[in-house]
Wavefront OBJ file of the C-alpha trace (Angstrom):
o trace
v -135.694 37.338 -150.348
v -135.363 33.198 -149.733
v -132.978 31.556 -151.775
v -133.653 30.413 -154.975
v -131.950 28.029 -157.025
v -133.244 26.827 -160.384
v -132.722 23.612 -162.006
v -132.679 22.445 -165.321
v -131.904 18.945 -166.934
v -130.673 19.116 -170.652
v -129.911 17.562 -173.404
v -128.328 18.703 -176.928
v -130.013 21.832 -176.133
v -126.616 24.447 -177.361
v -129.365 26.234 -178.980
v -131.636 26.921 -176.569
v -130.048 26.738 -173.125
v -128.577 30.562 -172.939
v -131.307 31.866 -173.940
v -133.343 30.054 -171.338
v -130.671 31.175 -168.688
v -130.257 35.099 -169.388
v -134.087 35.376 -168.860
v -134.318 33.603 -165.539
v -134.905 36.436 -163.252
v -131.520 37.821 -161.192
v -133.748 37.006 -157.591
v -132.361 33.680 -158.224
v -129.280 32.635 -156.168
v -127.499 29.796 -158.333
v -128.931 28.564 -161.817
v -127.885 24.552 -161.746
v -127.388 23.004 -165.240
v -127.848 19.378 -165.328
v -125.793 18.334 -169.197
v -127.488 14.824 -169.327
v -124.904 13.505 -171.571
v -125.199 15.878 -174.153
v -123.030 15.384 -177.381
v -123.322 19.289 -178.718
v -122.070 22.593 -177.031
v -125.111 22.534 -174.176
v -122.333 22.547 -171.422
v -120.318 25.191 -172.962
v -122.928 27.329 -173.418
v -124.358 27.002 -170.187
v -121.474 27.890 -168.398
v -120.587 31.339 -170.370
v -124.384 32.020 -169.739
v -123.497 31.516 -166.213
v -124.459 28.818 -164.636
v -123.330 26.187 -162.750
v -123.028 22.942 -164.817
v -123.148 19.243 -163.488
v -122.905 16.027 -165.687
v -125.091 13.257 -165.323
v -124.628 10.367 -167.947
v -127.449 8.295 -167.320
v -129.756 9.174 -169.519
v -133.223 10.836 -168.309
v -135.142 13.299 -166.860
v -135.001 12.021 -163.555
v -131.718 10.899 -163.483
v -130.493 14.706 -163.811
v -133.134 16.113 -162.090
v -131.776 13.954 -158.775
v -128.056 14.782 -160.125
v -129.022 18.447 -158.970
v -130.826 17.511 -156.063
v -127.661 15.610 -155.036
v -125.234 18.620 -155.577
v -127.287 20.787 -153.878
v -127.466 18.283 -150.996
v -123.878 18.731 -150.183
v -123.705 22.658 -150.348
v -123.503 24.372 -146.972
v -126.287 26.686 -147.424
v -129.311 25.067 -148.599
v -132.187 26.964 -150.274
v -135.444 28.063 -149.377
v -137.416 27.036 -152.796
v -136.213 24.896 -156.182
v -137.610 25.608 -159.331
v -137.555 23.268 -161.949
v -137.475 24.639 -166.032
v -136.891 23.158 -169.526
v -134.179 24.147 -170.928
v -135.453 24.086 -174.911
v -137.113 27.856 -174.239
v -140.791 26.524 -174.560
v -141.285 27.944 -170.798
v -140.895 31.992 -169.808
v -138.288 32.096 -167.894
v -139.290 35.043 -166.367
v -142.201 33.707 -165.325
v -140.556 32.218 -162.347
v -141.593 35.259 -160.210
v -145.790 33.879 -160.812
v -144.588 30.477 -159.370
v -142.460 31.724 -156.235
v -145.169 34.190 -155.069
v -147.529 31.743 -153.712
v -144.577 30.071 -152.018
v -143.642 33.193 -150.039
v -147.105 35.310 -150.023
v -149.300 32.227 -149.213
v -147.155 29.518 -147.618
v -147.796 27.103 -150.277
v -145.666 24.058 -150.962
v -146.242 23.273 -154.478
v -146.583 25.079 -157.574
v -147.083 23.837 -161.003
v -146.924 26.394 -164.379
v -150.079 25.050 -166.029
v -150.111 25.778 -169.384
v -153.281 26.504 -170.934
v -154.502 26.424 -174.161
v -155.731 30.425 -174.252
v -151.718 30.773 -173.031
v -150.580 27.938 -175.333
v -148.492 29.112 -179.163
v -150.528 26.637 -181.679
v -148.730 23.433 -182.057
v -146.332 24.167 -178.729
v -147.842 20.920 -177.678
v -148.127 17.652 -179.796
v -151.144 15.495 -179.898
v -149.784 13.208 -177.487
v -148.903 15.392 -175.123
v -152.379 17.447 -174.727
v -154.377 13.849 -173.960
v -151.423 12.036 -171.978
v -151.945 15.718 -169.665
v -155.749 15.267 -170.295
v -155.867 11.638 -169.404
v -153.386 11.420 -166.379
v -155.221 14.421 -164.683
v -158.531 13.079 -164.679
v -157.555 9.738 -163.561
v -155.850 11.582 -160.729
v -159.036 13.735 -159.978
v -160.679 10.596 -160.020
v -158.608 8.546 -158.123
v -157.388 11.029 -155.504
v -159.838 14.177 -155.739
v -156.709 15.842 -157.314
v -157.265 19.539 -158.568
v -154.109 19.355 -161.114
v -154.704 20.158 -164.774
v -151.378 19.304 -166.000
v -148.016 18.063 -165.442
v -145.764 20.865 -166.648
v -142.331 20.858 -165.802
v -142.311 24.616 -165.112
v -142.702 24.021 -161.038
v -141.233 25.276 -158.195
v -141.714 23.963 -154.657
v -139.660 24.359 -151.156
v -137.022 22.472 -151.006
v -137.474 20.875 -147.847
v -140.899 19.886 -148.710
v -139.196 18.322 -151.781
v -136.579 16.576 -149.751
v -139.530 14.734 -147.780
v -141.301 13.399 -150.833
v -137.971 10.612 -151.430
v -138.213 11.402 -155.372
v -137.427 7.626 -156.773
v -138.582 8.423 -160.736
v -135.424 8.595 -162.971
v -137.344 8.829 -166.099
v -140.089 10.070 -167.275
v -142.388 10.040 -164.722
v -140.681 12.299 -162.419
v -143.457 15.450 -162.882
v -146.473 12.801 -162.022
v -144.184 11.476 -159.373
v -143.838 14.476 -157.345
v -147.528 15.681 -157.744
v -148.919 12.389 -156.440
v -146.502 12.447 -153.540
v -147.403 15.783 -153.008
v -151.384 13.979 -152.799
v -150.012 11.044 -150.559
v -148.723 13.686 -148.114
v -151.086 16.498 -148.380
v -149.090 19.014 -149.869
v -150.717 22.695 -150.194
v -150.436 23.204 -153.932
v -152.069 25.316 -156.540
v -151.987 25.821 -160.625
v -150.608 29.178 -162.247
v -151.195 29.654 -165.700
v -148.190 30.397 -167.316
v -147.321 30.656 -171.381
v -146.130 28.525 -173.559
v -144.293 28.652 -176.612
v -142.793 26.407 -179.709
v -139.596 24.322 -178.406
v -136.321 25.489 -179.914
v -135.659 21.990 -181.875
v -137.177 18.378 -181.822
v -138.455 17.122 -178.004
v -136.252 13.966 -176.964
v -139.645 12.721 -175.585
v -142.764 13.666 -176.975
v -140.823 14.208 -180.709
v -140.767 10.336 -180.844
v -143.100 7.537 -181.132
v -140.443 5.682 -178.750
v -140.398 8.498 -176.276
v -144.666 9.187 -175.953
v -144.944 5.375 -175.803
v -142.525 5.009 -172.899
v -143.365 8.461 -171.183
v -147.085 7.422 -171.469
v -146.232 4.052 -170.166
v -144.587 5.521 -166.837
v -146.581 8.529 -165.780
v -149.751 5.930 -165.853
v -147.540 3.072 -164.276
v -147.137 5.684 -161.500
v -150.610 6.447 -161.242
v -151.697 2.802 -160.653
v -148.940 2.346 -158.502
v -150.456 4.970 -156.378
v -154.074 3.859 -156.418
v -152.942 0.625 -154.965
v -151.505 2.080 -152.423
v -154.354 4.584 -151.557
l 1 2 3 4 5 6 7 8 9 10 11 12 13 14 15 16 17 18 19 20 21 22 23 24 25 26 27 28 29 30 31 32 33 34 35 36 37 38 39 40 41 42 43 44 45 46 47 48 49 50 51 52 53 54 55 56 57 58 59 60 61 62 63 64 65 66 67 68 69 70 71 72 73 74 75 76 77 78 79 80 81 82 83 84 85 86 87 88 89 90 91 92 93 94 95 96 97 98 99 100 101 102 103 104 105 106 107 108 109 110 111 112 113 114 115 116 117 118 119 120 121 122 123 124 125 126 127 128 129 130 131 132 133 134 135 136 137 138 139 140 141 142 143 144 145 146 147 148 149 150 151 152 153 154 155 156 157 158 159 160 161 162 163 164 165 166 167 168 169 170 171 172 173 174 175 176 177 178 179 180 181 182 183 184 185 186 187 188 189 190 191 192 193 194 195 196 197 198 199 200 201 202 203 204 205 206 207 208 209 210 211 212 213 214 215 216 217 218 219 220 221 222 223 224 225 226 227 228 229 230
């Protein structure tokens, strides 16, 4: 089996987070818990769910995301494939397995856990969020021929592959960040469908005008960014 390590940027998610943990299949080698300056129990329950649990205080997505990339950096045994997951227990956990298979059956690069509507719980996904995925796909279909239909965090790609794509995004752009890299250097990559439940508690992003407004703002700023450069 390749090594697997799995991780997942959180905040004020004590609720959530062990739950999301115990289901991640035991195939996986180390599960890395990014606490993105949480002010509740999310690093204490974390680690007595077992993993391993980093602090990043710099607020966002991408900030902790690179925060794991970082401590894996310096480990002497690097992995074969990273998988990236929520941790509010919207994604199935156990659903990993559906996005490492094309990895090591097919020799694919990328994989992204679409989730679609006929595998969507009603309301799992505000307003916002269904046309921001809507709209930012079709421009990149559009723009760059792209076959993505969404830009779910549930993902899991090899991690040398994800080394060579220089992640910059330390926001909210990071998904649409790494799928247009992907693009710009002709990643394989494919879509699994993959369920999708209610959130345990209120999203930091998409839960607030503030947060759709400025997530909105940077996953399109990212887009254009790209075009120009195309």
């Amino acid at each position: 089996m390749p090594n697997i390590k799995v991780i997942i940027p959180a905040y004020n998610e004590e609720n959530s987070i062990a739950q999301v943990i115990n289901d991640i299949p035991k195939i996986v080698n180390e599960v890395i818990v990014v606490n993105n300056n949480s002010n509740d129990n999310t690093a204490k329950n974390a680690t007595n769910a077992g993993a391993t649990v980093l602090t990043e205080l710099n607020k966002g997505y991408g900030y902790a995301c690179l925060k794991g990339m970082d401590y894996i950096s310096n480990q002497n045994s690097k992995p074969d494939i990273i998988v990236f997951l929520d941790g509010d227990y919207s994604d199935y956990p156990e659903e990993l397995i559906k996005l490492i298979n094309p990895i090591i059956n097919d020799n694919i690069d990328l994989v992204i856990g679409a989730r679609n509507k006929n595998l969507r719980a009603p309301d799992s996904m505000t307003p916002q969020q269904v046309f921001g995925n809507w709209l930012a796909t079709l421009l990149m279909k559009f723009i760059f021929r792209a076959r993505f239909t969404d830009l779910g965090p549930f993902r899991a790609i090899k991690y040398e592959k994800l080394l060579a794509l220089h992640m910059q995004d330390k926001t909210y752009g990071w998904t649409v960040e790494m799928q247009l890299n992907a693009l710009k250097q002709k990643l394989t990559y494919v879509e699994i469908p993959v369920k999708y439940r209610q959130r345990i508690g209120v999203s930091k992003v998409s839960g607030t005008i503030k947060g759709s407004i400025f997530a909105g703002l940077a996953i399109l700023g990212w887009i254009f960014k790209y075009s120009i450069k195309k």
